[in-house]
Structures are given as C-alpha cells and as structure tokens.
C-alpha positions in Angstrom: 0.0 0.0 0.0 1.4 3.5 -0.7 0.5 5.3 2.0 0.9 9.1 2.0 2.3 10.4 5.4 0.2 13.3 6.6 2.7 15.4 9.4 2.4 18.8 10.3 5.0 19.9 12.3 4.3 22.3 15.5 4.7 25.7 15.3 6.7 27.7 17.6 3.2 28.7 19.5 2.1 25.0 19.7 5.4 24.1 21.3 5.4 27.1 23.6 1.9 26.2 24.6 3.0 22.3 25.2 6.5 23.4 26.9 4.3 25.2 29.3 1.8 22.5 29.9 4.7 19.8 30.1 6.0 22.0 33.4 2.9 21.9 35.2 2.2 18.3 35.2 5.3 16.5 34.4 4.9 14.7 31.5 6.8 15.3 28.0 5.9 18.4 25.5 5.5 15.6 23.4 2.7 14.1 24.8 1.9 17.9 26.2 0.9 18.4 22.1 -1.5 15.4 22.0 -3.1 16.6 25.1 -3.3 20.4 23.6 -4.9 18.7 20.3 -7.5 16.9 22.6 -8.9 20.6 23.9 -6.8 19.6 27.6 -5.3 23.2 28.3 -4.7 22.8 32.3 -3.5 20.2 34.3 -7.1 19.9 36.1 -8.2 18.7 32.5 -5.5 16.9 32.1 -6.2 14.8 35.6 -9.7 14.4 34.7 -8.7 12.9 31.4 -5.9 10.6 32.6 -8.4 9.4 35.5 -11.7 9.7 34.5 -14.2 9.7 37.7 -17.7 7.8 37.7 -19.0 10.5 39.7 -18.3 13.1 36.4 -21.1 11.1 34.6 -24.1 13.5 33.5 -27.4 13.3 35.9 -29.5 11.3 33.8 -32.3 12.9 34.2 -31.0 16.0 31.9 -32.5 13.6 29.0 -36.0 14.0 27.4 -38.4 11.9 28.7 -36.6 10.1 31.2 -38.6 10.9 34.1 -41.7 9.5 31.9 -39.5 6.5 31.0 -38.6 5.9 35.1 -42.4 6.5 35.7 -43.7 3.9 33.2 -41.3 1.3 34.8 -41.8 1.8 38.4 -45.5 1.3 37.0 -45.3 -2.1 35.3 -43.4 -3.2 38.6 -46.1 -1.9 40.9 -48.4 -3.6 38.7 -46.8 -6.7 37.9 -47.1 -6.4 34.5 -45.0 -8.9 31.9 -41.9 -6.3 30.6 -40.1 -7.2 27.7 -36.3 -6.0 27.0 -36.5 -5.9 23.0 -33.3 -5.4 21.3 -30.8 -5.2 17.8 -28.8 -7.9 17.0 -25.4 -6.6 16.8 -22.7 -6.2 19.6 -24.1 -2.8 21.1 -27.9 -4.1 20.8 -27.1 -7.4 22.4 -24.8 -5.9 25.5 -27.7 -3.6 25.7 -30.3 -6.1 26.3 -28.3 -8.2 28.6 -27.1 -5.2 30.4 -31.1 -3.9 31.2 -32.0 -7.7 31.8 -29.3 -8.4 34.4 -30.0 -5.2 36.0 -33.8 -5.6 36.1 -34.0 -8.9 37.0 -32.2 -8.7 40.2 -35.2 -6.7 41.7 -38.3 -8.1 39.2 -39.1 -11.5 37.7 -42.4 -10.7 35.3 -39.1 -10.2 32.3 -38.2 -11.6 29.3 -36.0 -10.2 26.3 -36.3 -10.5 22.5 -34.1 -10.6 19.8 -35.2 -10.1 16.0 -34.1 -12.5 13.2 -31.7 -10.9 11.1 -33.2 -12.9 8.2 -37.0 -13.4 9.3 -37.7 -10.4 10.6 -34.9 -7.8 9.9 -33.7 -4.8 11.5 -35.5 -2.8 14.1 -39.1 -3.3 16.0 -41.1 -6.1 13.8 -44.3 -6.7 13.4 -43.5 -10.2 14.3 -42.1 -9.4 17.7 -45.2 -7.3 18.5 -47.2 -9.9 18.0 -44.7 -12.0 20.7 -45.1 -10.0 23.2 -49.0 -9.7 22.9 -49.3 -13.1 22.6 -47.3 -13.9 26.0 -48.7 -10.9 27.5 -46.5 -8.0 27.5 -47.8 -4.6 28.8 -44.4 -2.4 28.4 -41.4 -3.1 25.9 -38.1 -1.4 26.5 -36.1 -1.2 23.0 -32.5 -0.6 22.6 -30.3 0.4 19.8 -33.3 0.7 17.6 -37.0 1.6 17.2 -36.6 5.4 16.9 -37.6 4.7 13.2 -40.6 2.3 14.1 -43.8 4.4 13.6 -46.0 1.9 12.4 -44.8 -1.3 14.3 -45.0 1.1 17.7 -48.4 1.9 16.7 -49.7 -1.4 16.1 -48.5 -2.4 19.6 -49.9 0.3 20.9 -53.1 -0.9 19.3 -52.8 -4.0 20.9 -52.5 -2.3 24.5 -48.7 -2.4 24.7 -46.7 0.6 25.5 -42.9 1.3 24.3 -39.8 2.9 26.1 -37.5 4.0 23.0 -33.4 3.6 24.2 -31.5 4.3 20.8 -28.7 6.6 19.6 -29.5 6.7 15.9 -30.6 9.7 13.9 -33.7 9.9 14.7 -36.6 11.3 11.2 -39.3 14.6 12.1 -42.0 12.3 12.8 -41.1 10.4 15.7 -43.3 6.9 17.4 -45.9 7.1 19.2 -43.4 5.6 22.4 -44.4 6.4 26.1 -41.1 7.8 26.5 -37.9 8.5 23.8 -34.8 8.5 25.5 -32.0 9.4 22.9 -29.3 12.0 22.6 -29.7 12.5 18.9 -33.0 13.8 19.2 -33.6 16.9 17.5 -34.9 18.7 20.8 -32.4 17.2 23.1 -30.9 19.0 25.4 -28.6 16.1 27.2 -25.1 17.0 27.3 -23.8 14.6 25.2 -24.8 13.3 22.4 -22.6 10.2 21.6 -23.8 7.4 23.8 -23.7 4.2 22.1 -27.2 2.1 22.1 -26.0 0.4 25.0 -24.8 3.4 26.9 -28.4 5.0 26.7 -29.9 1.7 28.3 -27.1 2.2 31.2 -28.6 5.7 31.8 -31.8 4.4 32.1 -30.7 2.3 34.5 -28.9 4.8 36.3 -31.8 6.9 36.6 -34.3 3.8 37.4 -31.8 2.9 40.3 -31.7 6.9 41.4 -35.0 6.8 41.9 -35.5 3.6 43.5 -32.8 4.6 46.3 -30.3 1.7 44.4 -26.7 2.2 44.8 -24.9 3.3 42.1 -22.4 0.5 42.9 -25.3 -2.3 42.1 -24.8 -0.4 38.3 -20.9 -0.6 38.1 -20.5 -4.4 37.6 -22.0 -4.2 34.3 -19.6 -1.2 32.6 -18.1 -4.0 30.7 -20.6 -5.0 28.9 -21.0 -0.6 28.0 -16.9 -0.5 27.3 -17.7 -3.7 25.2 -20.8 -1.4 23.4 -19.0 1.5 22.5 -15.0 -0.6 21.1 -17.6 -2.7 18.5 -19.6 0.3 17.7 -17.0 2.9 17.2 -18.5 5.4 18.7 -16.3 8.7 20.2 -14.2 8.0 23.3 -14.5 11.4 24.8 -16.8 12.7 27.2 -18.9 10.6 29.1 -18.0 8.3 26.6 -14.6 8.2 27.9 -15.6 7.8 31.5 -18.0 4.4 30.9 -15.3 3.1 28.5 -12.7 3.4 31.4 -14.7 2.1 33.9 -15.6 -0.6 32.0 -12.1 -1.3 30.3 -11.0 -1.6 34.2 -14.3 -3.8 34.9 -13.1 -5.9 31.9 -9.8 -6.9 33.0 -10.5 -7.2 37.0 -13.9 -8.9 37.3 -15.4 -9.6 34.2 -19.1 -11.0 34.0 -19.5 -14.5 33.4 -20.4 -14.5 29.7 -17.9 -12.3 28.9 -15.0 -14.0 30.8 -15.8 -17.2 28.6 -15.3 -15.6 25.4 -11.9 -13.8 26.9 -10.7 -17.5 27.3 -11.8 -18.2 24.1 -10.0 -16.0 22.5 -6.9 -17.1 24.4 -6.7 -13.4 26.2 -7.0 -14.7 29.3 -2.9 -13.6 30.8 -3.1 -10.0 29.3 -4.5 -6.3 30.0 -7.4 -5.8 27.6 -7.7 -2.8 25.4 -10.1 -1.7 23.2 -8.4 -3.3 20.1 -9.4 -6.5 22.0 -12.7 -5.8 21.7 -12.8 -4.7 18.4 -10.8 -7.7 16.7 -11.6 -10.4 18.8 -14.3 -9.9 21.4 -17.1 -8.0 19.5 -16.9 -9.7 16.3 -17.8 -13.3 18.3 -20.6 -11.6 20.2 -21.6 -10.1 16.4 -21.4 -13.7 15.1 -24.3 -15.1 16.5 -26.9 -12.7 15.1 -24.8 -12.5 11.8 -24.5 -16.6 11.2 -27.5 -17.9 13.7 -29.5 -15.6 16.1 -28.5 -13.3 18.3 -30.4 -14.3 21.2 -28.1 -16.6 21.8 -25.4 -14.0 22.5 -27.7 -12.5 25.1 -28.2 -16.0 26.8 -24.3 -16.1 27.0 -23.6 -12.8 28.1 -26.1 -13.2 31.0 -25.4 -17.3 31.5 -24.5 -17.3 35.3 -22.7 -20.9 35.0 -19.7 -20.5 34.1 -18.7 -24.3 32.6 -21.9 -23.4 30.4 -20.8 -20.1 29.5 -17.5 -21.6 28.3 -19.8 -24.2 26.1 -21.7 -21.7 25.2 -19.1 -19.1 24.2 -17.7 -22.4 21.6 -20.7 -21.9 20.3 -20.4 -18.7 19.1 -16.6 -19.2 18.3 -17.7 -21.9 15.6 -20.2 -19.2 14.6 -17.4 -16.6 13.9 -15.1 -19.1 12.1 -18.1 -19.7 9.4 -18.2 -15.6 9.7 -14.7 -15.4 8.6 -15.0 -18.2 5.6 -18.4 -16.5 4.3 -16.2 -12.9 4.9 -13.5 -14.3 3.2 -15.1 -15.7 -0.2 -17.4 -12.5 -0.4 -15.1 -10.2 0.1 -12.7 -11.9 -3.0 -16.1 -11.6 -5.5 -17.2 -8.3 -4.3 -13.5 -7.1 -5.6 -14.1 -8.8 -8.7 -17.5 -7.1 -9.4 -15.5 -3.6 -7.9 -12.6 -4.7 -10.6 -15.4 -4.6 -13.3 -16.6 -1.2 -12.8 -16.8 1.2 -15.5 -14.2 4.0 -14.7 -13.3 3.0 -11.3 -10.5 5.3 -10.6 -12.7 8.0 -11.3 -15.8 7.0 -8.5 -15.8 8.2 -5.6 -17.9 5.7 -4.2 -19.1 2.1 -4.7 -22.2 0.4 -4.5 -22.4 -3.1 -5.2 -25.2 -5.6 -5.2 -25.2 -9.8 -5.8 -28.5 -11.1 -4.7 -26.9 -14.8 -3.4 -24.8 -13.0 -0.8 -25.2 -14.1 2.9 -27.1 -10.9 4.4 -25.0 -11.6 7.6 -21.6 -10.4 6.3 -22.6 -7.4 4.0 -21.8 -4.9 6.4 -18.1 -6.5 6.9 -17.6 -7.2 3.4 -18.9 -3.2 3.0 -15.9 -2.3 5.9 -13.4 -4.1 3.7 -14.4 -2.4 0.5 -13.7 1.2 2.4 -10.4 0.0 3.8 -9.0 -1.6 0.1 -10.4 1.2 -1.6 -10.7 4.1 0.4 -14.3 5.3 -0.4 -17.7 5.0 0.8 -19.1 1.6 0.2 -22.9 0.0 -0.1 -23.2 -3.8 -0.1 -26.6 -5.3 -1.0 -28.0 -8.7 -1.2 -31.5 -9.8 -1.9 -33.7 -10.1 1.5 -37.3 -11.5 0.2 -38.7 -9.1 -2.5 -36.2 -6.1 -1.4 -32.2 -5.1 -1.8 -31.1 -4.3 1.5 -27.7 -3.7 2.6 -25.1 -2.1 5.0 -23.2 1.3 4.1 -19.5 2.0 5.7 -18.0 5.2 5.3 -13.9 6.3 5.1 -13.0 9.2 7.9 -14.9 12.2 8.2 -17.2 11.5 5.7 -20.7 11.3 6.6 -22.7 8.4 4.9 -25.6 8.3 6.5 -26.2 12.0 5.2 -25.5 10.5 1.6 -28.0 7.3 2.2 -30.9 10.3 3.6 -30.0 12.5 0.1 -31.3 9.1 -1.7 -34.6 8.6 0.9 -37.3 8.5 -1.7 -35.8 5.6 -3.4 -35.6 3.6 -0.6 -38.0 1.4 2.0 -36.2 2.0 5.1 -32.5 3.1 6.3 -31.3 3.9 9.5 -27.4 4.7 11.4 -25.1 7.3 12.4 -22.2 8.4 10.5 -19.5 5.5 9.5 -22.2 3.0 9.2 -26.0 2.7 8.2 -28.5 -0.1 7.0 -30.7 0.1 4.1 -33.2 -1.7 2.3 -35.1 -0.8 -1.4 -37.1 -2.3 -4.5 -34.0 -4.4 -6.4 -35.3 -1.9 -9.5 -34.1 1.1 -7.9 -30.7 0.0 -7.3 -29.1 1.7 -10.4 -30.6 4.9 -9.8 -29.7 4.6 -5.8 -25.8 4.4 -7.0 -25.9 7.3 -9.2 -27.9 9.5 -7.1 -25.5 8.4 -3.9 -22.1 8.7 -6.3 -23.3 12.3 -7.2 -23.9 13.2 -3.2 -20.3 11.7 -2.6 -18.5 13.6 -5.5 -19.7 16.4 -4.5 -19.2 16.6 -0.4 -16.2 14.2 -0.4 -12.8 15.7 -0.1 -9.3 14.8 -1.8 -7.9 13.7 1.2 -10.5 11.2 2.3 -10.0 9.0 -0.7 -6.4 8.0 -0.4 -4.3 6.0 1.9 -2.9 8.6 4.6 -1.3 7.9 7.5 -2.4 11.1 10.2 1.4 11.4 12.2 1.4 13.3 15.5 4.8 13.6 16.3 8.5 12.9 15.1 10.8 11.3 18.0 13.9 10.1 17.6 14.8 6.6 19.9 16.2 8.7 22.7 12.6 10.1 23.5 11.2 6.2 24.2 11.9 6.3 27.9 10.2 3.8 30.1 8.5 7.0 31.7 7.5 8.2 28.1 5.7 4.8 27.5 4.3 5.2 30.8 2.7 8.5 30.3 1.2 7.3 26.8 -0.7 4.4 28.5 -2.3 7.3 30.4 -4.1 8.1 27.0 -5.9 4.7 27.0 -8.4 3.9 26.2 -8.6 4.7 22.2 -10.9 5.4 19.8 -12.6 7.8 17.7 -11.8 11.5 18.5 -8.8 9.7 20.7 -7.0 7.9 18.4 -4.0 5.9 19.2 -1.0 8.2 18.6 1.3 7.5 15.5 4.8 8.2 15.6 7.9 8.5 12.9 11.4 8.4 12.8 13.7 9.7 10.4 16.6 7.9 9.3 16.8 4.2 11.1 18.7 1.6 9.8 18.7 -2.1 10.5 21.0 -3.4 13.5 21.7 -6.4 11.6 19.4 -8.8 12.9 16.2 -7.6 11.4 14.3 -11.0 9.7 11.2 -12.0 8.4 9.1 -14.2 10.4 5.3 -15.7 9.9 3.3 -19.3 9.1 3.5 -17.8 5.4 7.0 -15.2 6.1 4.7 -12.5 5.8 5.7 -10.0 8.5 9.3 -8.6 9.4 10.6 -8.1 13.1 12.9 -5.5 13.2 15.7 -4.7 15.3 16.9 -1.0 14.7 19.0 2.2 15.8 18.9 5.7 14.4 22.1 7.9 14.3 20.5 9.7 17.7 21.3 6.7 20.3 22.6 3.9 20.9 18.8 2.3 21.3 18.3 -0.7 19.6 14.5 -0.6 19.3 12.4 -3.7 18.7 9.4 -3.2 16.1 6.6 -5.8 13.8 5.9 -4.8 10.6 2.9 -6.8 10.1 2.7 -7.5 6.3 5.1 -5.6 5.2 7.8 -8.5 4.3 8.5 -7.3 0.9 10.4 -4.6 2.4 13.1 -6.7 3.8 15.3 -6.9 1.0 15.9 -2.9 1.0 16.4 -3.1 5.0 18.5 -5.3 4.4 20.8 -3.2 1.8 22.0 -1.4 5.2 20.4 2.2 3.6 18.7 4.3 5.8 15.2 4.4 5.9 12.1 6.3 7.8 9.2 4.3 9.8 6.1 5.3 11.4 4.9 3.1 14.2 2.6 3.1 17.2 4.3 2.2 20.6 3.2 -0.9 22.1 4.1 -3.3 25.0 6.3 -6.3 23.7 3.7 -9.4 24.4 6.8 -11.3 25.1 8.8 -9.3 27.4 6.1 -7.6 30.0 7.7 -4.1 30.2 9.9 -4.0 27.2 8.5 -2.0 24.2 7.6 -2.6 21.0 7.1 -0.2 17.9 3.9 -1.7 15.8 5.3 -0.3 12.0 2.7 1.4 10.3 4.5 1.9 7.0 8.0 1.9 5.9 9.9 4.5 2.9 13.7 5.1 2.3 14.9 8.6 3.6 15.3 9.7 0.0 11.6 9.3 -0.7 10.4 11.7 2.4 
C-alpha cells in the first residue's frame, strides 16, 4: 500500500503552549501536544482525562423523557405487568439487552428479552415481535439500539395495548413513534449533554436513573460497565466525554472482574494472561458476540452474556466461536467476488464511491464485506443482497465523511435506512438499485474531499529513539483507552537503519521483526511490521530508511517495548 504520510510539524506557539503545559504536570511536550490537540489546556483537564471519575457522569435525568420512562417502569413493577427487553442484533444491541436484563431482574421477575431475526424479521421493531409480546402478555417493551424509526410497528403495539420505552442513539426522522417515552441524545430537541452514547450506553442511563430513583446504589450499576466498554469498542462510537468515563470504567471492569459471559469468550480467544484494550474488543471480542446474530441468532449472544454458569458459559461461548469461524470463511469468499465485481466497474478510478449488489450473498456479512471495500479502496461503500422481494444492505463510510447523510440524500428511493455516520443499514425495491448508486455517487463527488480518498497515514509527532523512555511509554498508556476522536498516537522516525538482525518471520514469512537504531542513540528498538515483508530486502541493503509506528508493549517481554510499523519508505523518498 502506498500510503501518504500526513505530518504537520508544530509551530513555535504550539510548542510554547505544550513546553508550558509539560511544566505543570510532568509529562513530556511531546505528549503535552497530543493533550493540547485533545482541547486539555490545564493540568485539572489533564487529571480528569488521565483518570476519569464515575462521579463526572451526566445526571441522567437532563435527557427528554426520562422521568416519563422511570415513571412507566416503576408502574409495570407496581403492577406486575410482563416487561419485555427488545433489542438489535449486533454487539451494542445485544450488551444492551443483557445489560437492562441483568439489571432488572435482580429486583423483578415478570421479564423476558427478544431478539429479531436478522433474516426473518430484519432490523428494528417487527411486526412479528409485536405480536410476541401480545401473545405472552407484555404490557411495556423497553427497545435498545433501535426503534426510533418504528412508527408503524410502535403503533400497532400500541393498538394492541402495549406501550414502548424508546433507548436508541441513531438519527432519529421529524415524525417520531408514538413511544411512552424516547430516550436518545440525537433527538432533534435534546438537550442532554452529550450526544454520543452508544445504544448500550443510553440503556445504562436508564438504568442509572431507574436505580436513582429507587434509592439503588450506584455500585449495584458498576458491575455491568463492561458489557458498556464492550458497546462503545464494537460500535465505534467517540471516546471522549462521558464516553470516555463508561469506556474506562468498564475497560477496568473488563480486566478485574469480568461477567460471566464475557470472561468465557476472553478465554476463548486465548486473552485470558493480558491487560485488555479496546483493540481487543474490536478484533476479537465483539466480532464473536456479532457472530451469532450475523450466522445464527443473536439471542443466543444474550443468553451467554447473562449465563451465570460459568462451565456453560464456556460451552456456550464455543458456540459462538464456531459461529465466527463460518463468519470469517463467508467474509472471506465475499469479500474476493465483491473485488471482482468492484474490478469490473466502468471508470473505477474516477468514482468516488461504490455500491455493489449480488443477490446470493449471505445478508450476515454485507456490512463487513462493506468495511473491507472502504479500507481496500478508500471510499464510501454500499453492499446489498436480496432479502425477500427487497435489496437491503449495509453502508461503511472512510473518515470524516458522513454516509448516513449520503443514504438520507437518496430517501425517496428507498424502503427503510437507519445509522449514524461511518455506518447505516438500508433496504429498497431491487429496481431502484441503479438509480440509488448514481444519485449516492453524485452526493459523494460532490461533499467528499481529496484527502479522504487516499491512503494517509495522520502522524502526530517525530521522536527520535532517545525520547522512548520507560517513563515516556508510561505516560502514553495514560491516554488509553482509544478510539474515535482519541485515536492511538502514530509516531515517525527519520533515518533508522537495520541493526543487523532484522528477519522476516510468519506461518506464510509474511511480517518482518525489526531490530533497529537511528544515528540519535545507541537504542536498539524492537518493532513488527505486520505485512510488510516485501520490504526486507531494502532493510537489508543497510540504507537508511524512515518508519512510522505506534508504541506498544512487547507481548513477550512484559515491560519492554515494541514499535507496531505502520509503514516503511527510504529517507530519500520523504
């Protein structure tokens, strides 16, 4: 891949500003910079980011409708009435029922939960769920991570004598259901603080309020911030804010006392002797809880994630890992013809967008095959496969370009579409598919920019080897966790060479560890360059070359670290 490296050094205000900020709490101008970029100007912001507090979350009664929504469920208690906790079936909708279930039932019995069938019944509130919940005598439904687009399917319930409590975080349209109560952020006449809660997130404010009222300790909450830190890694959403606080919390939850469910699938995943990041989640723990409404049904990711056996939560959690291996072989093969059809499109290198559609594709694994397309191509990407009598399909964006905005330019030709930003679902009549991609390529061409259609690497700082202290490394960790609007910092270094030992290693030689100086030190720093083997031969030629990395903590050696090589050039190309 040639990557272009995007670095803009400081200027002599920034570093004055970060020199200045370094003093007054320690920590090098370096990392000062990262802070500065991250709107941290004093070293109280600075404390309050490095150790977020649980007692800095919002009240969460500043959101619309929540004292309706605490109302209505202190009501079905009093009254005995069946509740149902109704949910997506993805990572965030799945942690989001299993969250409000675990918390519920330890004070109420009269409870089930409800997943929809990804291929029966779709995305969202169904008709057929509805009908469920009549049918085993349901008076109140709490929905999370969707329904704030179900106007007629909360309308027919409501027919039927069953009342909703709406817990999403996706856009919401002008005519909103006819819930009891709405509770999101994104709501046009919100006036919550924050406006970035994942779908699970919203369900833990609920909670937090419910337990306010009811004179419940906030610590009766706290056990289940892993299942929100879990939430808000798969679903990408920003880790600042309140954000940052839950993901934290429940990063620290994670690693020290883990629920039940989710322990089983850390030993599955053989992450059972390390400290667990968000990159955990995202590339081995969400996509297993994901696999079980992608391949089977998701329910069965909520029975795990609230099994309190543990030798069946192991069983169960194989389950699901058999689930994600068929996941990766469906991903896999997809993903090779979906480049062939992309291969075969007229004037490819001048779209700015693709849209794709092959009516035997597994419904499942078009919104990873859609996330693949954005990362080979570097443009917005729409992958559809025939559902019944409709073309529905996921959208993935490339950064800071808003898709969902594109998908709502095209709303007249389409049946239903819902999502935030970087991702969105969408279903239409299989005629309208051509005219969808040119109306959503002209939308792209015209609000997309240069720079968000070609490989860049984003550096924030040039070090030289010297600057890797122990005490450095230590200070970075303080950043954690990452993730949107806190991205994991990227590093370069200008003229390295190879110490001599440098060799390519992997089942198929397909990554290079390094071991390397710079003409700086005497540092021989460690790195991986995953993938990158055919560069070995000109490491080897003993010519200097430049790097840009992330810093990581050698796996092998606890302590020592690692640089993670993002890309490699000779010096004469920078």
């Amino acid at each position: 891949m040639n990557y272009k490296w995007n670095y803009q050094p400081p200027t002599q205000e920034e570093r004055e500003a970060a020199k200045a900020l370094a003093k007054e709490i320690g920590i090098s101008p370096v990392l000062c910079r990262l802070l500065l970029e991250r709107g941290i100007t004093s070293a109280a912001e600075a404390k309050r980011f490095f150790r977020p507090q649980l007692n800095e979350l919002h009240d969460p009664f500043l959101m619309k409708d929540m004292s309706r929504a605490v109302e209505r469920l202190n009501k079905a208690m009093g009254r005995k009435e069946r509740i149902m906790v109704y949910g997506d079936y993805d990572v965030d909708g799945t942690t989001a029922v299993a969250l409000v279930y675990k918390f519920l039932q330890q004070f109420y019995s009269n409870i089930d939960y409800y997943i929809p069938d990804r291929y029966n019944e779709g995305y969202g509130v169904s008709k057929k769920g509805v009908d469920y919940a009549y049918e085993t005598g349901v008076k109140l439904v709490i929905v999370l991570d969707c329904g704030i687009k179900a106007v007629e399917e909360i309308a027919y319930a409501k027919e039927k004598g069953i009342d909703f409590i709406i817990c999403d975080h996706h856009v919401p349209d002008e005519v909103l259901p006819p819930a009891v109560a709405i509770l999101n952020p994104k709501r046009h006449d919100a006036s919550y603080p924050y406006s970035h809660l994942s779908g699970c997130g919203v369900g833990f404010k609920f909670m937090q309020a419910f337990a306010l009222n009811n004179g419940i300790e906030f610590q009766q909450l706290t056990p289940l911030l892993d299942l929100v830190a879990v939430s808000i890694a798969s679903d990408i959403v920003p880790v600042m804010g309140e954000n940052r606080v839950l993901a934290y919390h429940g990063l620290k939850q994670l690693n020290t006392n883990p629920s039940i469910g989710l322990k089983a699938i850390i030993d599955v995943c053989g992450l059972s002797d390390r400290e667990l990041t968000m990159s955990d989640i995202i590339f081995k723990i969400g996509p297993r809880i994901n696999a079980s409404g992608r391949i089977q049904n998701g329910k069965e990711a909520v029975d795990l994630l609230i099994e309190k056996d543990f030798p069946l939560a192991l069983q169960k959690a194989r389950q699901i890992n058999l689930y994600n291996e068929t996941r990766k072989d469906l991903d896999k093969n997809m993903t090779e013809e979906a480049n062939k059809i992309v291969d075969q499109l007229a004037n490819l290198s001048q779209r700015r967008s693709i849209v794709i559609y092959n009516e035997a594709w597994h419904k499942g694994v078009i919104g990873i095959v859609a996330s693949r397309l954005t990362e080979i191509y570097y443009r917005p990407a729409v992958v559809l496969t025939r559902t019944n009598e409709l073309a529905t399909g996921s959208a993935r964006s490339v950064s800071g370009f808003d898709v969902y905005k594109a998908i709502e330019y095209c709303r007249d030709l389409l049946e239903n579409f819902g999502g935030h930003t970087y991702a969105a679902g969408l279903s239409m009549k299989v005629e309208n598919v051509p005219e969808f991609a040119r109306r959503f390529e002209e939308y792209v061409t015209r609000h997309i920019l240069p720079e968000q259609t070609s490989a860049t690497i984003d550096i924030d700082a040039q070090l030289d080897f010297r600057d890797i202290t122990s005490k450095f490394f230590f200070d970075l960790k303080k950043f954690n966790p990452f993730g949107p609007e806190n991205p994991k910092p990227v590093f370069c270094t200008m003229n390295v060479f190879d110490y001599g030992t440098s060799k390519v290693v992997g089942r198929d030689q397909e990554h290079i560890k390094l071991e390397l100086v710079d003409n700086k030190s005497n540092n021989v720093m460690n790195g991986i360059a995953f993938g990158q083997s055919s560069q070995a031969r000109f490491i080897k030629t003993k010519q200097s070359f430049n790097i840009c990395y992330t810093i990581e903590e050698n796996t092998h050696k606890r302590g020592d670290v690692q640089l993670q090589i993002e890309d490699i050039k000779p010096s004469r190309q920078a």
